[in-house]
C-alpha positions in Angstrom: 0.0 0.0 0.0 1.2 3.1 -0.7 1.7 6.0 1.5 1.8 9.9 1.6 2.9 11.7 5.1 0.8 14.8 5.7 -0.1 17.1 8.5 -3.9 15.7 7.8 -3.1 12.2 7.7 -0.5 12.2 11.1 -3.6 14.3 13.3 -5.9 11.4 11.6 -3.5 8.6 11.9 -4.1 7.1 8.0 -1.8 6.6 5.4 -3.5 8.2 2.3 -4.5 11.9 2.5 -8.1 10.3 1.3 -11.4 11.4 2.6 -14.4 10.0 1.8 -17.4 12.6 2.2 -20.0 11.9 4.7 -22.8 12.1 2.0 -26.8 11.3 2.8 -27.8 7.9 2.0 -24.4 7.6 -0.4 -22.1 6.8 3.2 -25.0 6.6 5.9 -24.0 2.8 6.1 -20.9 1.2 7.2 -20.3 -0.8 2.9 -18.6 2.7 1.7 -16.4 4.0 5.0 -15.6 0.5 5.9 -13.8 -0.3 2.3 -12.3 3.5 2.4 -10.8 2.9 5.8 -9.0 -0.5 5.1 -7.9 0.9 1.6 -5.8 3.5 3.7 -8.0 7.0 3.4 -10.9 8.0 5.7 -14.3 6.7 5.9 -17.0 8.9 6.9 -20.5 7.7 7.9 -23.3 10.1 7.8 -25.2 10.5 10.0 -27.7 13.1 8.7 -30.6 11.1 7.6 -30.0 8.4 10.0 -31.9 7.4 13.1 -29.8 6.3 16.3 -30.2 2.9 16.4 -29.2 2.5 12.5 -26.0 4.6 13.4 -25.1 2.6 16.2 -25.3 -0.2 14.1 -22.9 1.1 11.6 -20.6 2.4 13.7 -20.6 -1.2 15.6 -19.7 -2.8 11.8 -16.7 -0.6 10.7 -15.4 -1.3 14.0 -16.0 -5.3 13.6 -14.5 -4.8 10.3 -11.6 -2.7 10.6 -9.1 -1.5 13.2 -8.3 1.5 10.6 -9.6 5.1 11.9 -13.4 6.4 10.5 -15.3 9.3 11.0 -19.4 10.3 11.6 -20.1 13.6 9.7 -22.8 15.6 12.0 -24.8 18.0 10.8 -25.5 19.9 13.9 -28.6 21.3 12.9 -30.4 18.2 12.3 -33.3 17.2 14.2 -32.2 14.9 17.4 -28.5 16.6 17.0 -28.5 16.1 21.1 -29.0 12.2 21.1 -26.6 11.8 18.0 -23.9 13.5 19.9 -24.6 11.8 22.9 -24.2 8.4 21.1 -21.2 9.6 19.3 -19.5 10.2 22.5 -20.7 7.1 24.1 -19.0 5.7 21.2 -15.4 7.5 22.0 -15.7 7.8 17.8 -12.0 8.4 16.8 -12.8 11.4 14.6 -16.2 13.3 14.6 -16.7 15.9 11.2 -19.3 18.1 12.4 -21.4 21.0 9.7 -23.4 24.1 9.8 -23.2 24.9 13.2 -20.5 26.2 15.9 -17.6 24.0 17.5 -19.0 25.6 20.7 -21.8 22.5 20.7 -19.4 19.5 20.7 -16.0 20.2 21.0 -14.7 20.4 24.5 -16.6 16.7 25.4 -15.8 14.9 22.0 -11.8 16.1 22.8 -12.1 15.2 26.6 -12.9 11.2 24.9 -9.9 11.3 22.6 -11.9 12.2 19.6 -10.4 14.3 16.9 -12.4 17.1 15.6 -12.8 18.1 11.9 -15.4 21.1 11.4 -16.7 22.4 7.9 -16.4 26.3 6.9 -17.2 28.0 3.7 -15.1 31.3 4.4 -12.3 32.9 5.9 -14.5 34.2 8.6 -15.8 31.3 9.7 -12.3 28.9 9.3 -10.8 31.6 11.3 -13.6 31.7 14.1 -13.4 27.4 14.5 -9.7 27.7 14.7 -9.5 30.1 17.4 -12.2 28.0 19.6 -9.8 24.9 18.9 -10.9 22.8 16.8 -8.3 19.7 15.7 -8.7 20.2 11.6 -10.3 22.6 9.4 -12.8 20.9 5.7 -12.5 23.9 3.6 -15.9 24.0 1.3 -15.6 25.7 -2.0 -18.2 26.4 -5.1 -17.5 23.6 -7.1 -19.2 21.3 -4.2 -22.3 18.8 -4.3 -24.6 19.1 -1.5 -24.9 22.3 0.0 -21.7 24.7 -1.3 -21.2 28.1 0.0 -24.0 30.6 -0.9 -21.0 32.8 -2.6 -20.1 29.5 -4.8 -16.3 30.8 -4.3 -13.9 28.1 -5.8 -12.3 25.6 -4.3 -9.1 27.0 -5.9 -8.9 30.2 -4.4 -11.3 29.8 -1.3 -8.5 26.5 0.1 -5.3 29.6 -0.5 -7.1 31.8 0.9 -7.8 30.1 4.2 -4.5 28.4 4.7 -3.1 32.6 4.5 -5.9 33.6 6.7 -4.8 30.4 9.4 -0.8 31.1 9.0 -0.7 27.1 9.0 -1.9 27.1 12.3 -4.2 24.1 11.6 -4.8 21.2 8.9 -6.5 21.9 6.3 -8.6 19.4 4.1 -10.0 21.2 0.9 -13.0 20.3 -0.9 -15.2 20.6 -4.0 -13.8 19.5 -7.7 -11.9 16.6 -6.8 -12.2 13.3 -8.6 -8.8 11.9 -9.0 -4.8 12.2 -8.1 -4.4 14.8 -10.2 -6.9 17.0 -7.7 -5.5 15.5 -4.9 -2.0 17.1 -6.2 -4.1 20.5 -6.7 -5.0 20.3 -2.8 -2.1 19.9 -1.2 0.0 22.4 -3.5 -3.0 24.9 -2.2 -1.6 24.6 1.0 -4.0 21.8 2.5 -2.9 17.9 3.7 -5.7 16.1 2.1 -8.5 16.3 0.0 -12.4 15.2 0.5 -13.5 13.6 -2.3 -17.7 12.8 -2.8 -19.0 12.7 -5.9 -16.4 10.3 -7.2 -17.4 7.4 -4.1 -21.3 8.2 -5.5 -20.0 5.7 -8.6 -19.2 2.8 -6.4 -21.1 -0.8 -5.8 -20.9 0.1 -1.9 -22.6 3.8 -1.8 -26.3 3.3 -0.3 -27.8 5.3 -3.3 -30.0 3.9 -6.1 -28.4 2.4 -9.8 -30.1 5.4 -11.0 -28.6 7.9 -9.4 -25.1 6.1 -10.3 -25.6 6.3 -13.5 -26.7 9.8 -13.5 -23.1 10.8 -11.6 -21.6 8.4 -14.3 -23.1 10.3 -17.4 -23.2 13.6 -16.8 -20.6 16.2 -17.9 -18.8 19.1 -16.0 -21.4 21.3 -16.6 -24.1 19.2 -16.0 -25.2 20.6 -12.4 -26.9 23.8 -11.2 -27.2 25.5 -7.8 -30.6 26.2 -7.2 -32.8 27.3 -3.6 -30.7 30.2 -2.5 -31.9 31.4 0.6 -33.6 28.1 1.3 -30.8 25.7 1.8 -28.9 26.1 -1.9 -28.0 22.8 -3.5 -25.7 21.6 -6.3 -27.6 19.0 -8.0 -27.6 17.2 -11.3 -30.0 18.9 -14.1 -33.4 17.6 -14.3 -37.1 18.8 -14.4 -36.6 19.9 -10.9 -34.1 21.8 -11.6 -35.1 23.4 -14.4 -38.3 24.6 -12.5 -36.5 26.0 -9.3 -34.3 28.2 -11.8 -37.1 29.5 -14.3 -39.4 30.2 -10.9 -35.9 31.9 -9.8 -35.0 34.1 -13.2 -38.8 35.1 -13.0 -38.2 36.4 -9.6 -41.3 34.2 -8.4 -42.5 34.6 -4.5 -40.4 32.8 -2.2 -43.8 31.1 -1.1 -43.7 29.7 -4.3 -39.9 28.6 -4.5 -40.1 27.2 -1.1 -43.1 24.8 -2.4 -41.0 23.3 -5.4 -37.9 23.4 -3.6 -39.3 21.7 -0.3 -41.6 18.8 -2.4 -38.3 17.5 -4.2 -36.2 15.4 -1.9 -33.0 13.4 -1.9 -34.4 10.6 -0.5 -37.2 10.6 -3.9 -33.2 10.6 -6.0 -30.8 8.6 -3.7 -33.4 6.5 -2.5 -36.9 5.4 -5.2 -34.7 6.5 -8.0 -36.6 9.3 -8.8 -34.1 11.2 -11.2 -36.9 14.0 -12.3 -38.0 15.3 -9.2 -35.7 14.5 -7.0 -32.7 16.3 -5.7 -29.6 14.0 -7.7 -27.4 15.9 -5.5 -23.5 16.2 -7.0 -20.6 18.6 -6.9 -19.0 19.5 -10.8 -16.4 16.8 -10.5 -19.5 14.7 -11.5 -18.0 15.0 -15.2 -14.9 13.8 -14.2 -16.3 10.6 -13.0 -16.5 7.7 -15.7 -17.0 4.3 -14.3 -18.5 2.5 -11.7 -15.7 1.4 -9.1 -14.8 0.0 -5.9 -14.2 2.2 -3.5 -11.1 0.4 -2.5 -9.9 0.7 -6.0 -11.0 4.4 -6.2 -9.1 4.9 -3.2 -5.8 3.9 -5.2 -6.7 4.9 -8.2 -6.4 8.3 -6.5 -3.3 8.1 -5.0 -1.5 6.3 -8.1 -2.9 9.3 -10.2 -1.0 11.2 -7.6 2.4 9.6 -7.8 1.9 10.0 -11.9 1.0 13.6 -11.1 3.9 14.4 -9.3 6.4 12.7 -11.4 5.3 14.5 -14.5 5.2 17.5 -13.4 8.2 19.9 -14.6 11.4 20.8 -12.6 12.4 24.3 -11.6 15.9 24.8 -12.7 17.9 27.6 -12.3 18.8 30.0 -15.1 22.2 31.2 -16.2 22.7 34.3 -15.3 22.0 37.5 -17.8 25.8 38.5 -18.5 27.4 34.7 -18.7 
């Protein structure tokens, strides 16, 4: 197995600066982090849609199946957020990735259990307020993200440089958003973070809890394939359909929000990831989505990855120096 020595993957304790993203339905089950985990990156369960007894249960089978390190993703705004947490520390999980919410909820009992805290920001502001209240590592969110991406939609690219300046290197840094392969994995770390999270590309495995449909939809669509729609309601990148197309003509006609709520609320993930439903539901996906072309093991995605970053490096061009102007 191969191995690359970060600042991420020594605070996480895996080999592979690999994570997984905790993605609804895609990693709430313990198939997809168990097989990232024992390939050398980081699993992440999420724990969003999940109840508590269905987490327990997954946390109990990566542990059966694996002595490698995993992590829940918690949105902290989710309904129940109190018993989740509760279970996660009765767990003594070893690393907890928690969103859209302040580190002021979790951190000082998860680090008094030996967990090791990860916590999601979209901007300077807030990657600078997390790091100041502690926190062990920093997932930096930019545009080009599936799911929920910063309302600004500023790139992963220059949000990631722009952080790790802001933190003076104070903390790890795990960028996000675009990346498919070793060639973006390369791209993160010369940005100044230790790993990257990679999501859309673990959508396009046999072990990620979603439907074939929605698979197949990650499989065929191209880089410009997704739209951001439902700003001010909880914005999503998703992959174009009817739904989509509905929520941005209803948006361009500046419709009521009354009536952009309505569309925006009766389309679900659940009706995508879960029935299949690819024309009103919500086939959530970042813009790497175009860079994704086969269906894959996680386990051979996972070193596909980090071969692609070996190749990466090796072809990229030397600096030399240059003669000087009067030899």
């Amino acid at each position: 197995m191969m191995r690359i020595e970060t600042d991420v993957t020594r605070l996480l304790g895996i080999d592979l600066p690999i994570l997984q993203a905790g993605m609804s339905w895609a990693s709430s089950n313990a198939e997809l982090p168990l097989a990232v985990s024992r390939a050398g990156g980081l699993g992440v369960i999420a724990a969003g849609p999940m109840y508590v007894e269905a987490l327990e249960q997954a946390i109990d089978r990566l542990r059966a199946g694996t002595d490698r390190p995993f992590a829940v993703n918690m949105p902290l705004y989710r309904k129940g957020a109190d018993e989740i947490l509760d279970l996660l520390e009765a767990k003594r999980i070893p690393v907890l990735i928690a969103s859209q919410g302040g580190p002021q909820k979790y951190l000082d009992r998860f680090r008094a259990v030996g967990t090791t805290c990860l916590h999601v920001v979209a901007s300077e502001t807030h990657a600078l307020k997390a790091a100041e209240k502690g926190v062990d590592g920093l997932i930096v969110v930019g545009g080009e993200a599936g799911g929920h991406p910063p309302a600004e939609l500023v790139s992963t690219l220059v949000l990631v440089r722009a952080v790790a300046d802001a933190t003076e290197g104070r903390v790890p840094l795990v960028a996000s958003g675009g990346f498919a392969d070793g060639r973006g994995l390369a791209a993160a770390l010369a940005l100044g973070a230790g790993a990257a999270n990679f999501g859309t590309r673990f959508i396009a495995t046999p072990e990620a809890g979603v439907s074939d449909a929605y698979k197949r939809a990650v499989i065929a669509a191209g880089v410009a394939d997704t739209r951001t729609v439902g700003r001010g309601m909880g914005m999503i990148r998703a992959i174009a359909n009817p739904f989509t197309d509905e929520m941005e003509a209803l948006e361009r006609a500046g419709a009521p929000e009354e009536a952009r709520r309505a569309v925006f609320a009766a389309a679900t993930l659940r009706m995508a990831a879960f029935d299949g439903d690819m024309t009103r539901g919500k086939v959530e996906a970042g813009q790497s989505t175009g860079l994704v072309r086969a269906m894959m093991p996680a386990a051979e995605v996972v070193a596909e990855i980090a071969r692609g970053y070996a190749d990466c490096l090796a072809a990229m061009p030397r600096a030399t120096s240059c003669p000087a102007a009067d030899d």
